[in-house]
N, C-alpha and C positions, 0 to 999 in steps of 0.2 A: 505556717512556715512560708515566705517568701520567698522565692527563686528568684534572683534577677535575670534581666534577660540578655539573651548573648547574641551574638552574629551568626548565623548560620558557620557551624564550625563541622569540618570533615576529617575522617581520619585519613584521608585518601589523598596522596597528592598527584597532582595531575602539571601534566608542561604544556600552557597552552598552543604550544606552536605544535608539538604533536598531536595532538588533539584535532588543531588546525589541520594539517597534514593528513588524518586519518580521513577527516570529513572530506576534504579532495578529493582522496583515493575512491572512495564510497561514490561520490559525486561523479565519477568519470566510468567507475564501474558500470553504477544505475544507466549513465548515457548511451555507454554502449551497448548494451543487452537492447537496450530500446530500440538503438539504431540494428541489430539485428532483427529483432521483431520486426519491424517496419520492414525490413531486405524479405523475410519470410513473408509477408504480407504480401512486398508486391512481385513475389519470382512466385506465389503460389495463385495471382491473378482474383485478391481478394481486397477491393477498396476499403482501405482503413484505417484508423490512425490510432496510434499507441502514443499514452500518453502517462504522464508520472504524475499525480497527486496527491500533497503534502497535506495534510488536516489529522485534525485528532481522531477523525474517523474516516476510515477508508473508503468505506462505504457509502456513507453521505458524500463525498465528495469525487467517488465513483457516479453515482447517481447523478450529482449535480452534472459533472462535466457530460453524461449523453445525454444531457438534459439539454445544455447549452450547443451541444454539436448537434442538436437535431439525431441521434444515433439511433439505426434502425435494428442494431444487435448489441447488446453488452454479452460480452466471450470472457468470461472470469474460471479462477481454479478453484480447486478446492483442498484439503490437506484431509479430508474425511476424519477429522479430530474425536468425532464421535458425539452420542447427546450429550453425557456427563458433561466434558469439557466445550461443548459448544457452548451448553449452558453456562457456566462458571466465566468461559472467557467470550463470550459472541463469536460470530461468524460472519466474517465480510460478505461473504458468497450468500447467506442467510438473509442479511439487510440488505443484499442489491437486489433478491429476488421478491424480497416483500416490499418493498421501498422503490421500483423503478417500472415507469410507464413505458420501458421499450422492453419489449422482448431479452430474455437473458439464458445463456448457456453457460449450464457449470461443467469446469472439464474435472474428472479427478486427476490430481498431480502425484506424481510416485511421492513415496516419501522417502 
């Protein structure tokens, strides 16, 4: 039996401009937590730089960037997910600790 082949077809309709819209919102959110982090950074008198990194792996591209800053601490969290599901889905905090030539602290984060 033959199938022909079709165009990626969804049942889901979507308004790109909201769509647009949301990714903004998200975009300005991430900015400022960051620009908070960085205020915590330097009212608590600790040299550092917070930085957002977009890849398909967090981790690798954790890694890379205090790779490239020279960084003499990687300070990452963790969600303590557990083995089972660490296994099933990885652990950023997992690969930055096996994977990174600087020094690295896991903090646990509430959940």
């Amino acid at each position: 039996m033959h199938v022909p082949s079709q165009k990626f077809m969804s049942s889901y309709a979507f308004d790109p401009d909201v769509l647009a819209s949301m990714l903004k919102q998200e975009k300005e959110r991430v900015t400022q937590e960051l620009q908070q982090y960085g205020t915590l950074l330097k009212e608590s008198g600790v040299n550092g730089t917070v930085k957002s990194v977009h890849t398909s792996n967090p981790g690798e591209g954790i890694v890379k960037s205090a790779t490239e800053l020279d960084a003499a601490l990687i300070v990452t969290g963790t969600r303590g997910l557990g083995n089972i599901r660490r296994t099933l889905i990885g652990s950023t905090s997992d690969y930055i600790l096996h994977h990174a030539h600087t020094p690295v602290m896991i903090c646990r984060l509430p959940h």
